[in-house]
Backbone as numpy.savetxt, mean C-alpha at the origin, in Angstrom:
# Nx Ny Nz CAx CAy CAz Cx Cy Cz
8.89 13.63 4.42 7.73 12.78 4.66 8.10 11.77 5.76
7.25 11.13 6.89 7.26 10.78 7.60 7.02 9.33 7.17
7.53 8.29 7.48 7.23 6.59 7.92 5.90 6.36 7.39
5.11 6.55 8.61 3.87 6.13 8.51 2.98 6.80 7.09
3.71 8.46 7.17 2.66 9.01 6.05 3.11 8.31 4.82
4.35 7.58 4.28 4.61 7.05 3.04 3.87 5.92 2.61
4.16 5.09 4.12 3.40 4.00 3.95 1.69 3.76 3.45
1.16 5.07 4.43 0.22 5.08 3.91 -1.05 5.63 2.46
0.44 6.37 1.83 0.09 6.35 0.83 0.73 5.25 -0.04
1.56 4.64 -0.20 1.80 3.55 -0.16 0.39 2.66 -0.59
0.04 2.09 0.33 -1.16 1.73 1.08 -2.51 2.06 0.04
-2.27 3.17 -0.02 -3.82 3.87 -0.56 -3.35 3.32 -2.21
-2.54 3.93 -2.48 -2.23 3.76 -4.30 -2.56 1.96 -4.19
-2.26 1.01 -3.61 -2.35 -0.14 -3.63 -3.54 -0.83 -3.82
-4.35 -0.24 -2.84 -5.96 -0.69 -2.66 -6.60 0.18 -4.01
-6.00 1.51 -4.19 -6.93 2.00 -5.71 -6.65 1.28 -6.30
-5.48 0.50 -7.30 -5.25 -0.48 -8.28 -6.27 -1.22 -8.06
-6.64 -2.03 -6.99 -7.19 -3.03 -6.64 -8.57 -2.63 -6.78
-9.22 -1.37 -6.34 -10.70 -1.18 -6.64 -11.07 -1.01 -8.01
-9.91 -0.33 -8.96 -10.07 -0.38 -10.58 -9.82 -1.07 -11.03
-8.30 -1.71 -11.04 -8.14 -2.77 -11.85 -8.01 -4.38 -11.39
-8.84 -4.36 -9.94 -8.96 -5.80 -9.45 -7.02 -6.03 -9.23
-6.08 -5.34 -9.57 -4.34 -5.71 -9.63 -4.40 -5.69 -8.06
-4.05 -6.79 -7.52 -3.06 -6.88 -6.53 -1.91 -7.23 -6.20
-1.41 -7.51 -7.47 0.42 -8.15 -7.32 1.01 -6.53 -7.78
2.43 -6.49 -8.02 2.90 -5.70 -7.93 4.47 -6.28 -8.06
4.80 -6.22 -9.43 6.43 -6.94 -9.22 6.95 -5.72 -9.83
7.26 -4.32 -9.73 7.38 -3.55 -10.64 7.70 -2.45 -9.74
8.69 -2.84 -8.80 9.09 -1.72 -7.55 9.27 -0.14 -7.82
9.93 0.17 -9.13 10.20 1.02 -9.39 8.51 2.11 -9.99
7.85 0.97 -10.59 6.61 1.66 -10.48 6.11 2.64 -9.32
6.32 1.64 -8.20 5.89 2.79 -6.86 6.84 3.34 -6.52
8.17 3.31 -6.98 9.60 4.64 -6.25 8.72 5.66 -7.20
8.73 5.45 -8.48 8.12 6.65 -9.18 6.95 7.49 -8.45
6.03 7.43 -8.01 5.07 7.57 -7.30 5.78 9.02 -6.02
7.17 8.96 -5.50 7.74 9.34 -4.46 8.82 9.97 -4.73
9.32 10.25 -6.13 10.60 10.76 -6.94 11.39 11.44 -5.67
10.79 12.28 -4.76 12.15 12.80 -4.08 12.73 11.88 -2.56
11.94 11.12 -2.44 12.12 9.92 -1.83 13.11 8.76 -1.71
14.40 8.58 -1.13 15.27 7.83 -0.93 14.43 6.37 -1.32
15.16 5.40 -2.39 14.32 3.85 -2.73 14.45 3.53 -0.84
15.73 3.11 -0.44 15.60 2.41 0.90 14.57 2.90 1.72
14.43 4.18 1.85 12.98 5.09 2.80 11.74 3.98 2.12
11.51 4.02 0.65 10.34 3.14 -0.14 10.19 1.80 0.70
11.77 1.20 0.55 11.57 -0.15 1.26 11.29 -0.18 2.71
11.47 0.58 3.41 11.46 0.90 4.70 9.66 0.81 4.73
9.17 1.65 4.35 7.73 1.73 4.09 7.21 0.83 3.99
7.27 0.05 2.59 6.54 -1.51 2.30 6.92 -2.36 3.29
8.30 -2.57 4.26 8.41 -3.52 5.11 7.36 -3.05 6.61
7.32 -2.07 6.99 5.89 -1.11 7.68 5.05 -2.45 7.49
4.30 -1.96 6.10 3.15 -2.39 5.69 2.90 -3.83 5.75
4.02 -4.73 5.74 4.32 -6.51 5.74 4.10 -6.53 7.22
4.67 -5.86 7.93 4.98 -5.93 9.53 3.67 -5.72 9.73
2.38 -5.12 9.41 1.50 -4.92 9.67 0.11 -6.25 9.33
0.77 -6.81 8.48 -0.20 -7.88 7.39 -0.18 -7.37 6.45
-0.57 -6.11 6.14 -1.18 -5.59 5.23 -0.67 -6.26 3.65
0.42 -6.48 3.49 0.71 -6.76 2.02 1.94 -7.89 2.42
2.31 -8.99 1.37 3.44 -10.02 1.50 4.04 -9.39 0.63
5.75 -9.82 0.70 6.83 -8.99 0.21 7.86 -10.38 -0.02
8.04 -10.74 -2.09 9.00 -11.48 -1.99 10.30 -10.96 -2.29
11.42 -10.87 -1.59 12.74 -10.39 -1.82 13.28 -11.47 -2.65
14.65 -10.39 -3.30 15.27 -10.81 -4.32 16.58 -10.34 -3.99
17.81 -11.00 -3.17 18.77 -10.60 -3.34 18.41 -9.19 -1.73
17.85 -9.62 -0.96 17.28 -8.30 0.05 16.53 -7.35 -0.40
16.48 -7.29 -1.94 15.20 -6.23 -2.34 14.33 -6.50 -2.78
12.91 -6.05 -2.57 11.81 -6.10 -2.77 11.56 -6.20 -4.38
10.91 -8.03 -4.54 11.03 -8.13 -5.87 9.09 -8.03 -6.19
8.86 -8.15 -5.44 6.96 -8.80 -5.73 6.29 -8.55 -4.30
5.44 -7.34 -4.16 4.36 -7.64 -3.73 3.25 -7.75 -3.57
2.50 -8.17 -3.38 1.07 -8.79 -2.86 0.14 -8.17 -1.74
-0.81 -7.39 -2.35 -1.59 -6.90 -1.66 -2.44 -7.90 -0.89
-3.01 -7.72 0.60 -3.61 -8.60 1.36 -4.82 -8.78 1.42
-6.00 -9.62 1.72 -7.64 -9.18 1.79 -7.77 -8.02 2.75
-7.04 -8.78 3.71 -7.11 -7.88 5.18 -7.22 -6.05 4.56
-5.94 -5.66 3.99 -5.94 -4.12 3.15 -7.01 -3.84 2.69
-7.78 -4.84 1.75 -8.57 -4.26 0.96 -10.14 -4.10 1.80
-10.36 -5.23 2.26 -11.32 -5.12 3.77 -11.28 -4.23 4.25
-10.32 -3.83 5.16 -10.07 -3.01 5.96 -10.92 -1.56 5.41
-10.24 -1.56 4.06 -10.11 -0.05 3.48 -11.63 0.26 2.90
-12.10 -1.18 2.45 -13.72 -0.87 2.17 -14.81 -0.28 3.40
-14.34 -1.34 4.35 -14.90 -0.90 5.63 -14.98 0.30 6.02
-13.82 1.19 5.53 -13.32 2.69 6.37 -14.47 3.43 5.60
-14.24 2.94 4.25 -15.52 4.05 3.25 -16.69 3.85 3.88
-17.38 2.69 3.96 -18.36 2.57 4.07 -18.51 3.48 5.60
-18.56 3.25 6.27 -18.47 3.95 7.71 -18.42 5.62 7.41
-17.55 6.31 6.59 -17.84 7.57 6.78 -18.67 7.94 5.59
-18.66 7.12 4.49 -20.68 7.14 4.05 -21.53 7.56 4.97
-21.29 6.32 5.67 -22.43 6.63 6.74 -22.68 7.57 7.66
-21.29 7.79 8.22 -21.19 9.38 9.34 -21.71 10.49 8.34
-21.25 10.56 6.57 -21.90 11.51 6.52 -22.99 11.79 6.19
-24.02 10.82 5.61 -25.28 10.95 5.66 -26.09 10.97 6.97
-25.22 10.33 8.12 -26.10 10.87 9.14 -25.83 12.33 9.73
-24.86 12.92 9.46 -24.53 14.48 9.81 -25.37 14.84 9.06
């Protein structure tokens, strides 16, 4: 798996929490290694730091590893926006 494609699932699992269960914290790292089982953890961290570098989510370290993060408005904006838009492309196709 590629960088960007982790991240962005990454990314996606983050904003679903957030559309079901309103959760945007996240102190429970190993929750999302699980998510990626054949996935090196450092590749994981590599990913979520992506996603910080981007806005998208804050990242508090613990000792250099990712202890807590925090999904952003910006993510969740962003990601509502995207739906809504191809709603729309496809009711107008």
């Amino acid at each position: 798996m590629k960088l960007n494609d982790l991240s962005n699932s990454l990314l996606k699992y983050m904003v679903k929490q957030y559309s079901e269960n309103h959760k945007r914290d996240f102190s429970n790292i190993e929750e999302l290694a699980r998510l990626f089982p054949g996935e090196d953890i450092q590749f994981i961290y590599d990913a979520l730091a992506s996603l910080k570098n981007d806005g998208l989510i804050r990242i508090t370290y613990l000792d250099n590893v990712p202890s807590f993060i925090s999904l952003e408005l910006i993510a969740i904006e962003q990601a509502e926006s995207d739906t809504k838009l191809k709603k729309a492309y496809s009711f107008l196709k």
